[in-house]
N, C-alpha and C positions, 0 to 999 in steps of 0.2 A: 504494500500500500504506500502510497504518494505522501510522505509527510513535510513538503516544499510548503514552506510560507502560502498563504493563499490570502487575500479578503473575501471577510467574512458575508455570507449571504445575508439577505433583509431577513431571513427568516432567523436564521442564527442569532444576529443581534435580539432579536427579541423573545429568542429561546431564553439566551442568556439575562436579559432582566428579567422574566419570569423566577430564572432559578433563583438570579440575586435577592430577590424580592421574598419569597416562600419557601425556598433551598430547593433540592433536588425534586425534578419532575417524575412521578412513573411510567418506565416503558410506554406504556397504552399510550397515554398523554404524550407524548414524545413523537411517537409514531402517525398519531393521528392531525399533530400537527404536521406534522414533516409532507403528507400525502393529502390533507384536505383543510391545509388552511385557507381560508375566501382569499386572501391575495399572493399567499405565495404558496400556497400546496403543490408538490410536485403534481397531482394531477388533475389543479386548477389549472394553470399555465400553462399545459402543452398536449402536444400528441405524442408519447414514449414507443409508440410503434414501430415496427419496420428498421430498413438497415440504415437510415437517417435516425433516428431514436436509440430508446437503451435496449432493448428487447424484444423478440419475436416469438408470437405466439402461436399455438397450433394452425386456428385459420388465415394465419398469416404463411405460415409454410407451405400448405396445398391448399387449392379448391375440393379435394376431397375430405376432407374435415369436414366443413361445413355442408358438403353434400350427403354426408351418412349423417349427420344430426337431423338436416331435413328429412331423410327416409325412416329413420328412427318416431322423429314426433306426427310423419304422417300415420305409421304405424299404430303407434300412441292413441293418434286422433280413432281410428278405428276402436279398438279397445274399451274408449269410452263412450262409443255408443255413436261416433260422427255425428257430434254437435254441429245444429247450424251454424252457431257461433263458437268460435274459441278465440281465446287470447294466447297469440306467444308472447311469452313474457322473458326478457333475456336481463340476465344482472349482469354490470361492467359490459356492456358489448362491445369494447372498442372502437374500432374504426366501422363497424357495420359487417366486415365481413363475412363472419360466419353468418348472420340471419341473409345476407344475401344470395351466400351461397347454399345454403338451406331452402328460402322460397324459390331458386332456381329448382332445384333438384326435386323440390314439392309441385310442382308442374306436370309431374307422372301422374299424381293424386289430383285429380283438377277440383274436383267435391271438398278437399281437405285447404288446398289452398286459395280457393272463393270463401271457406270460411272464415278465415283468418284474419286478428286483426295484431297488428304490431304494439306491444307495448315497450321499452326500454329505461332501465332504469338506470341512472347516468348521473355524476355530480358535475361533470367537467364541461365548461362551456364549448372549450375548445373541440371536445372528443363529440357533444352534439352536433358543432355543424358538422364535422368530417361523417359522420352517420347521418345525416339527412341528405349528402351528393350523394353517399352511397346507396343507398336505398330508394332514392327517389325514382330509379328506373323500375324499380318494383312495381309502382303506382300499388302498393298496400297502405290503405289505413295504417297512419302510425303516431303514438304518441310519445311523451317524454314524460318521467316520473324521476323525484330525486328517494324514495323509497317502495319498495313491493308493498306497502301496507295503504301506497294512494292507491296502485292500481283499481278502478272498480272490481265488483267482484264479477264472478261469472268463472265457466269450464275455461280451465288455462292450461300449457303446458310450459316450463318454466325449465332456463336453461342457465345454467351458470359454470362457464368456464375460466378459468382463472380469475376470480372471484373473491371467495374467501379466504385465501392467501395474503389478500390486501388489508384486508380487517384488522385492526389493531388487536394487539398481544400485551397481556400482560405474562409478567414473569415472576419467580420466585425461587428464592434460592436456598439450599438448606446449612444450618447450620449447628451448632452444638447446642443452641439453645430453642433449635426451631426452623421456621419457613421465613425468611424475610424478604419484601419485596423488592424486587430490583429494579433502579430506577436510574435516571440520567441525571449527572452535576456536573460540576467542575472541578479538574484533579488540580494537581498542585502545579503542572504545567501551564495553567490558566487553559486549556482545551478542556473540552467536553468527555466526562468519560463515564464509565459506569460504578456505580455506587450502592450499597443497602442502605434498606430503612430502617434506624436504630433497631426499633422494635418489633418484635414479633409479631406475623401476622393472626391476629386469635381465632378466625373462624374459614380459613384456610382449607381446613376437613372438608370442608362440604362441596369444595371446587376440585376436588382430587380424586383419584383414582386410589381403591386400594391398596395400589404395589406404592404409593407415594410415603406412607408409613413405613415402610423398609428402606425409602432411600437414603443412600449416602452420604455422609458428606459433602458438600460443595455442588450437590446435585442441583441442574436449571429444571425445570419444569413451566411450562405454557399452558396460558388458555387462553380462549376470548369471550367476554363478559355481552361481546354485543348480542342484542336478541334478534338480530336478521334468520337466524336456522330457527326460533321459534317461530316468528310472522311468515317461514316458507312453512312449515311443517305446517302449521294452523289455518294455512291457503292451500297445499296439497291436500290436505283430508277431508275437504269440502268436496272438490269434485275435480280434482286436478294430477297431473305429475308433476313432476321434475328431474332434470339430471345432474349431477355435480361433477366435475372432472376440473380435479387439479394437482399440486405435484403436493405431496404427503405421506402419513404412514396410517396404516390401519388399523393399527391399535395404538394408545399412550403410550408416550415413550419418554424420556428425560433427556433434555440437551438441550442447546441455544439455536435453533434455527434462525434468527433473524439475518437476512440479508439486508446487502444493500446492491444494485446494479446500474451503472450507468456507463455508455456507449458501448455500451456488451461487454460488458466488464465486471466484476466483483468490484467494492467499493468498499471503505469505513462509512459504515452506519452512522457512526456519529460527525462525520466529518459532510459538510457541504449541505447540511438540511436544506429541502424543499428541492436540490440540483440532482437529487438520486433517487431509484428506490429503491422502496423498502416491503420486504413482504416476508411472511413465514411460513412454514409447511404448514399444510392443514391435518388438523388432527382429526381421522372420521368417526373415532369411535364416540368423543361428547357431542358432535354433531350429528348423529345418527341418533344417539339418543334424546337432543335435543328435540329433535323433529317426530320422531316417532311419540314421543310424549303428548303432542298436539293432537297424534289419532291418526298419524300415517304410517305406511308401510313399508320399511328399507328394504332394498337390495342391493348387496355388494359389500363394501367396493371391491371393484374387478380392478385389474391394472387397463392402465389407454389401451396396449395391446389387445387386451384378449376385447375391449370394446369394441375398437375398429375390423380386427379382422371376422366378429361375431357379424358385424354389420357389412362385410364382403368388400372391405378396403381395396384387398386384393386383384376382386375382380374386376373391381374401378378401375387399379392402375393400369391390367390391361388393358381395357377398354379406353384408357386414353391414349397409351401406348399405343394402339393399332391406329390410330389418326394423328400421330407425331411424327417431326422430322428425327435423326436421328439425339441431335442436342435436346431435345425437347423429353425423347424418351427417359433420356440420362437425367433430367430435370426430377421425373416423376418418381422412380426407382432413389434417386434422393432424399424426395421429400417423402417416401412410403418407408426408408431405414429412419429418417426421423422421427416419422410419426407413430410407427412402432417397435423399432431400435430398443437393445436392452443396452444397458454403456453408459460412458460417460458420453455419446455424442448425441445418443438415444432418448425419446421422451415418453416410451413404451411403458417400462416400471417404475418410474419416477413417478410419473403421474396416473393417478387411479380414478376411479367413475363411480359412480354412488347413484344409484335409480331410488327417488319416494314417489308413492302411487298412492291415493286415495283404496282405504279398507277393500272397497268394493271391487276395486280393479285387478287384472292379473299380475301376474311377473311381466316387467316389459322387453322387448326384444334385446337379446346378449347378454337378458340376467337370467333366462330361463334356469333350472334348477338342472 
């Protein structure tokens, strides 16, 4: 990591009188300001996409991503009875592309995708327009929401891809006297560093996992306190799905996942606030139980592999492959090791899929049993 003198961001300076002011901020706090402050949140300010940005995402790697999400929620739409109406409902959707690439590919289902209406739920002004060029060729109904909880209600089906990895984290750390929570200050080099809260956190139990009783020493431990997986769980068991896929583990685990990345890079987390992100694994085993608490149904999580090639990824790439030049096929064969790739270059096991369904509904397609 880069420790060259730098000036300080707008956001930074006034991380820092916060701390001066109160002392050390927590994790959560920290994070949440870094990715959604109103003027300087990394994901107020910009569009982080593609190879001009810090990061690229699955539907930014192929059009076949978001072509098996659309064949997956046409599926969906079947299952639940092919409402005249549904809502797709997508959290974070980037720059547009996966729901583009999804109403494309929902074109085979003409019933499913006349039904359709777009909802998106977005903080970032900047990432709305780039999704309203995007989708505009659609000519679908579309709305903008800054929470799943405006969307009106009605049969939806709800997609969220790299998502809850953005959601702030708190942390905690163990120690001889206990859990104490881990928070952002100022070390004695006057930068920003990490810190505990004198005292122990007292009611701690109740956010933890069994095995967290036996941890170790100096043990990190995560969660996140926001209720976004209760307001999906509590909209899935009405009359809806959802899908989850993002990079995590599937059961609780102990350690610091927080990142930071910027220009496709690793980064210090605490260094550059608001100029970086910042995200952490997603844990699925309190978010599954989060959500099935509401009255829905989970299945999974599978890894991205066993999703995409369940929904015939495969037979995609030929099928584009027979209509490519030869660059072109090289392109696809690419982007199908990435998209289901085991590896460090791979995004296969890294990232997992998580299906919730409404009581009533079946197992949905590539969760079969």
């Amino acid at each position: 990591m880069n420790d060259a003198p730098h000036a300080p961001t707008p956001l930074e300076a006034e991380i820092r009188r916060r701390i001066e002011a109160a002392g050390p901020m927590p994790v959560s706090e920290y994070m949440a300001l870094c990715l959604s402050h109103p003027q300087h949140g990394y994901y107020v300010t910009r569009d982080p996409l593609g190879a001009r940005g810090d990061f690229i995402t699955a539907p930014e790697v192929s059009q076949m991503f978001g072509e098996l999400i659309g064949i997956w929620m046409s599926a969906v739409w079947k299952q639940m009875g092919s409402p005249a109406r549904v809502r797709v409902i997508e959290l974070g959707p980037g720059r547009g592309t996966l729901m583009k690439d999804a109403m494309r590919a929902a074109q085979v289902v003409p019933a499913f995708r006349a039904a359709v209406a777009i909802d998106l739920v977005e903080i970032s002004p900047v990432l709305r327009e780039q999704q309203k060029q995007t989708l505009a060729p659609t000519k679908i109904e579309t709305h903008w929401y800054a929470s799943i909880r405006d969307v009106p209600d009605g049969p939806a089906i709800i997609i969220a891809n790299e998502f809850f990895d953005a959601i702030p984290i708190s942390q905690a750390v163990r120690t001889e006297d206990g859990w104490h929570e881990r928070c952002v200050g100022i070390g004695e080099d006057g930068r920003f560093a990490f810190v505990l809260a004198p005292e122990p956190m007292k009611h701690i139990g109740v956010l933890l996992p069994q095995a967290a009783r036996e941890a170790p020493v100096d043990s990190i431990v995560e969660w996140r306190a926001d209720n976004t997986a209760i307001d999906l769980g509590r909209r899935v068991a009405q009359d809806s799905a959802a899908l989850v896929i993002d990079y995590g583990h599937s059961q609780t685990d102990f350690g610091d996942t927080l990142q930071a990345v910027g220009k496709h890079a690793y980064a210090d987390p605490l260094r550059e606030p608001g100029e970086v992100d910042l995200t952490a694994h997603v844990d699925f085993e309190p978010l599954t139980r989060a959500i099935e608490l509401m009255g829905a149904r989970g299945y999974g999580p599978i890894t991205q592999s066993r999703l995409l090639r369940g929904l015939g990824i495969e037979t995609r790439a030929m099928t584009l492959k027979a209509k490519a030049t030869r660059a072109q096929a090289a392109d696809v064969d690419l982007a199908l090791a990435r998209l289901v790739g085991i590896g460090r270059t791979g995004m296969g096991d890294l990232f997992k899929a998580a299906a919730y369904v409404a009581p009533t509904l079946p197992p949905p397609p590539a969760f079969e049993p």
